[in-house]
TIBAVEX-5981 format. One line per field, with one value per residue (C-alpha): residue number from 1; x, y, z. Coordinates in steps of 0.05 Angstrom, whole numbers, plus 5000, padded with zeros to 4 digits. Example, Ala and Ser with C-alpha at 12.3 -4.5 7.8 and 13.67 -1.06 7.14 Angstrom:
! residues 2
seq <- (1 2)
px <- (5246 5273)
py <- (4910 4979)
pz <- (5156 5143)
***
This chain:
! residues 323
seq <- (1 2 3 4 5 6 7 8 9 10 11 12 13 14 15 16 17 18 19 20 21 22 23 24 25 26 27 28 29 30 31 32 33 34 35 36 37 38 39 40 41 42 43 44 45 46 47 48 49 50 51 52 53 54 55 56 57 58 59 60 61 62 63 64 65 66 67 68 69 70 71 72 73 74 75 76 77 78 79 80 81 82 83 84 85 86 87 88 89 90 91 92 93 94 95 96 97 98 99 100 101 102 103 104 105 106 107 108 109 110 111 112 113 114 115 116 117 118 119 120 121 122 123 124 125 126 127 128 129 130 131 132 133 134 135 136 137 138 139 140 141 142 143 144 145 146 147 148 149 150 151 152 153 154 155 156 157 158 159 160 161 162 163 164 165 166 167 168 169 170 171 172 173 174 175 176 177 178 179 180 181 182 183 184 185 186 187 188 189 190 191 192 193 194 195 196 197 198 199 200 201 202 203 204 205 206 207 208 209 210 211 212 213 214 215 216 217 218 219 220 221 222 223 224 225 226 227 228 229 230 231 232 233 234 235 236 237 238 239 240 241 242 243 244 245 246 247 248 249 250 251 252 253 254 255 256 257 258 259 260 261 262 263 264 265 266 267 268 269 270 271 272 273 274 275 276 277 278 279 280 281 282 283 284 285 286 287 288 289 290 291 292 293 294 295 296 297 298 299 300 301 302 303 304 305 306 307 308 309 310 311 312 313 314 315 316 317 318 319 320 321 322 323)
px <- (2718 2710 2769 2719 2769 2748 2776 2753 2706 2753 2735 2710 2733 2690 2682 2703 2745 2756 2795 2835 2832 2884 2922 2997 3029 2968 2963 2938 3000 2982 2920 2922 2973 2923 2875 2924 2939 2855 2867 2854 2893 2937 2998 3043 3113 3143 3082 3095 3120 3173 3194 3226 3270 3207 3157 3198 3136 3119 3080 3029 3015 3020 3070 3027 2965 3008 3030 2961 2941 2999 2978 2902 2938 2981 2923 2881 2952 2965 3019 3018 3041 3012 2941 2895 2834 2784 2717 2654 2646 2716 2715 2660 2703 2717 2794 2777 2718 2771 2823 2773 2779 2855 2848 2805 2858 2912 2868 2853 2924 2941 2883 2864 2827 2777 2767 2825 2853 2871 2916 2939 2939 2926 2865 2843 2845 2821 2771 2713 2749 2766 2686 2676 2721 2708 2647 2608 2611 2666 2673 2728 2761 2777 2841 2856 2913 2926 2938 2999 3033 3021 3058 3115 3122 3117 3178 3222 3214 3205 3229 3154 3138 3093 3042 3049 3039 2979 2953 2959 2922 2857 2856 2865 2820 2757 2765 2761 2702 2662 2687 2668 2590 2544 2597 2601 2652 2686 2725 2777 2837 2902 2924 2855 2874 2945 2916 2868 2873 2842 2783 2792 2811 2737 2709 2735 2710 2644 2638 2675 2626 2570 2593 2600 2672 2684 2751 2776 2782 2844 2877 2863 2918 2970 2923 2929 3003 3013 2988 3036 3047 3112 3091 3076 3141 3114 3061 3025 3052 3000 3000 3020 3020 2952 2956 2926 2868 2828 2865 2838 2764 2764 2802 2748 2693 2721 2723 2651 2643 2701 2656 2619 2574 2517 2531 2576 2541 2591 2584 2582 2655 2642 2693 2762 2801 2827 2898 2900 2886 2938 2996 2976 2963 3036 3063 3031 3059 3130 3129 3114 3165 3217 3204 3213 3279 3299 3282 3313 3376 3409 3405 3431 3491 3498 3490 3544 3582 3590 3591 3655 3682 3670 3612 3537 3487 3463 3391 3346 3317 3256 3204 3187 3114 3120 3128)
py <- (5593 5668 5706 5746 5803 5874 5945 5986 6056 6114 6138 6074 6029 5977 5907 5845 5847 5788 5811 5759 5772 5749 5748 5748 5681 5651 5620 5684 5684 5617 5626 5689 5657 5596 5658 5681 5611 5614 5670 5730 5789 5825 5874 5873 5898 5946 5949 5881 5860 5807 5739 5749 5690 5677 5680 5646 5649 5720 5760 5779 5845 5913 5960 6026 6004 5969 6038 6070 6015 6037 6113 6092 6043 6111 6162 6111 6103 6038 5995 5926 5900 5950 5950 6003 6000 6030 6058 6042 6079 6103 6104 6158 6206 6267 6248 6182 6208 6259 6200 6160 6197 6178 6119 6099 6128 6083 6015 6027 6043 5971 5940 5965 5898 5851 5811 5811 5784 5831 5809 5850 5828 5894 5893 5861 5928 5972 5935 5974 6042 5997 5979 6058 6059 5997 5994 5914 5870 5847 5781 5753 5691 5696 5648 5634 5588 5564 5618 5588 5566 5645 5667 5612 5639 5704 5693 5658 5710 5779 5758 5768 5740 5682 5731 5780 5742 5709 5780 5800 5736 5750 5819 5809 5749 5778 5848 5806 5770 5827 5874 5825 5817 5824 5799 5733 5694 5630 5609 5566 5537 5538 5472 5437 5467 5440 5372 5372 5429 5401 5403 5466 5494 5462 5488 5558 5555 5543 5597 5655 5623 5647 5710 5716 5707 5650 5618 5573 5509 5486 5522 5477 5429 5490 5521 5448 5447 5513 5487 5440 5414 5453 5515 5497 5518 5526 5480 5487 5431 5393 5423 5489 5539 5560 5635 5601 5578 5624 5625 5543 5569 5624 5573 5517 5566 5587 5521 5505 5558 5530 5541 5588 5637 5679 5726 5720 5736 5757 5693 5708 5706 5727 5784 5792 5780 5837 5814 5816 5906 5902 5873 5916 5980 5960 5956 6012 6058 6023 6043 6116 6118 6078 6128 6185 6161 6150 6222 6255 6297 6248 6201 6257 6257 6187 6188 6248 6200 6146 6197 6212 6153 6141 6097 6104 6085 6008 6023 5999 5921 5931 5873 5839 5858 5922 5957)
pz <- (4237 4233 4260 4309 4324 4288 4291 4356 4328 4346 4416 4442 4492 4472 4439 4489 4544 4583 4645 4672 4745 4808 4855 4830 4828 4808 4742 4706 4657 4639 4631 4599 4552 4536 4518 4469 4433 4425 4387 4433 4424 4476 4488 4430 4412 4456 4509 4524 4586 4570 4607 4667 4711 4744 4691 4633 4589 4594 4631 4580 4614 4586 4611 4592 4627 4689 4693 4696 4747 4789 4785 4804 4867 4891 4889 4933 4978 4964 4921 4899 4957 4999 4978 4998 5048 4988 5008 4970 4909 4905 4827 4827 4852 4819 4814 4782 4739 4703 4688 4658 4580 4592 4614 4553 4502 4536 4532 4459 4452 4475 4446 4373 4365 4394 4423 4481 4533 4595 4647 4708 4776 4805 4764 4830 4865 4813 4773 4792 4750 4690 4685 4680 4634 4586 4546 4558 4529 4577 4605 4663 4679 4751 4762 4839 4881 4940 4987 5016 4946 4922 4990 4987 4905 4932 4980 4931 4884 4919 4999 5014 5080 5087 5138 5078 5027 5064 5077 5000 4971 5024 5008 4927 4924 4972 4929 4868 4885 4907 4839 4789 4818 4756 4689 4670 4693 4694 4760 4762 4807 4780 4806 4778 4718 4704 4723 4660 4617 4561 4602 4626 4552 4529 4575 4573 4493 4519 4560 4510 4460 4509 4514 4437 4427 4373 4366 4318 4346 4302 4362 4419 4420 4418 4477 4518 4500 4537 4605 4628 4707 4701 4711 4775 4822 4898 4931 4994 5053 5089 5143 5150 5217 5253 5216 5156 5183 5148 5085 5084 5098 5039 4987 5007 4992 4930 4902 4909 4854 4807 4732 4693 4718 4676 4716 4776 4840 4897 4950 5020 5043 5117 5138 5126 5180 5231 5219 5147 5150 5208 5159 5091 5148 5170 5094 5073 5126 5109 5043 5052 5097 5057 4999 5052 5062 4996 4974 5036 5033 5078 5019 4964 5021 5011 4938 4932 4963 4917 4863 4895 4895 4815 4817 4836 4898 4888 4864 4925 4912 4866 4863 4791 4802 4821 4747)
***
């Protein structure tokens, strides 16, 4: 078949976009890698994020635009792991309207051709600036997990806390839902996935082919070959403690939508939980205050210090995700 990718006009950023949207820990390399084998373009060369001990296969994210997601996280007061409590509307404000011409310059930057394959967890936080910014069509594939194997990754990678971790995946998975209301999008669970992914990889054809983005089909088996049960570290025990009550409810509603939609309408997920502001209020203030420290002259004492002795500070932990 046609390859369907084509140069983007200078000052557009347009053509396809399939976002891959969530939570971190949740299949999106793999999927996102699948994507790629199918013949859609992403970060190359130096922009691209490499393999990691945790993500042997690569990340498949972009460092300049992970960077722009991170400014776009800080001006709403948030991190990663500290997401922010956004208002409606937040991407129509005047400080988000004027980094929108940027913002364009830096995705075609990353992606001079279409169609491609966008994958950024915080993407889950920010999407409604990016579909300012990016001119349809755009498309998404909106990979989710078990709420209780992303916080038990979470921990063995980062030292996240299970109530943390717990508290991230509601808040990235509800924002997600809501965000993508209105593009066409094909939902699918990570560990359905890795149980048939040749199903899943015909399927996923079907719907790009709906959206107008032809691949060649001599790159299935390479796609299938990509999604293997062994990507698949940290499951969820049968019975876990009471906190995750409502994770089970959201994850049970989630999967009675597991397909494509033309478009995706935002289900009725009932309210998130008090708890889950209460832990990301609690992380948020931490962090502010952690980078408080870390600037203070206190800590230029400290670091005179080890200059002293011939050697330097031990840089603070730093988590994998938070480029």
């Amino acid at each position: 078949m046609t390859d369907h990718r084509s140069p983007t006009p200078p000052g557009a950023s347009g053509g396809t976009c399939v976002f891959v949207i969530g939570m971190h820990r949740s299949g999106t390399s793999a999927v996102t890698g699948a994507l790629a084998q199918l013949g859609l373009a992403g970060p190359s060369g130096d922009d691209l994020i490499g393999a990691t001990a945790s993500n042997q296969r690569g990340h498949y994210e972009s460092k300049l635009l992970t960077r722009v997601d991170n400014q776009l996280l800080h001006l709403l007061g948030g991190t990663w792991s500290a997401p922010p409590a956004r208002q409606p509307g937040w991407e129509l404000e005047r400080r988000f309207v004027g980094l929108r011409p940027a913002a364009g310059r830096a995705f075609d930057k990353t992606f001079p051709a279409r169609p491609v394959a966008w994958k950024d967890p915080r993407n889950c936080l920010v999407l409604p600036f990016w579909r300012s910014v990016v001119t349809p069509p755009v498309a998404a594939v909106l990979v989710y997990r078990d709420g209780l194997e992303v916080a038990r990754s979470l921990h063995a990678r980062s030292q996240v806390n299970l109530t943390h971790g717990l508290a991230l995946w509601e808040r990235y998975v509800r924002t997600s839902c809501t965000d993508l209301d209105g593009v066409a999008t094909f939902v699918v669970e990570y560990g359905r996935l890795l149980e048939n992914p040749s199903s899943f990889c015909d399927s996923v054809i079907a719907f790009l082919a709906d959206v107008g983005i032809t691949v060649d089909d001599t790159r299935l088996p390479a796609a299938v070959s990509s999604l293997d049960g062994g990507l698949r570290h940290s499951r969820a025990p049968i019975d876990g403690p009471a906190a995750v009550v409502d994770h089970r409810h959201l994850l049970d509603t989630l999967r009675e939508f597991d397909g494509p939609h033309q478009p995706w309408r935002a289900p009725d997920l009932g309210a998130e939980p008090e708890w889950v502001e209460d832990v990301l209020s609690l992380r948020r203030e931490y962090e502010v205050l952690n980078r408080q420290v870390r600037s203070s002259r206190a800590m230029r004492l400290v670091d005179g210090w080890w200059r002293l002795r011939g050697s330097r500070r031990p840089p603070p932990r730093k988590d994998e995700d938070d480029r």
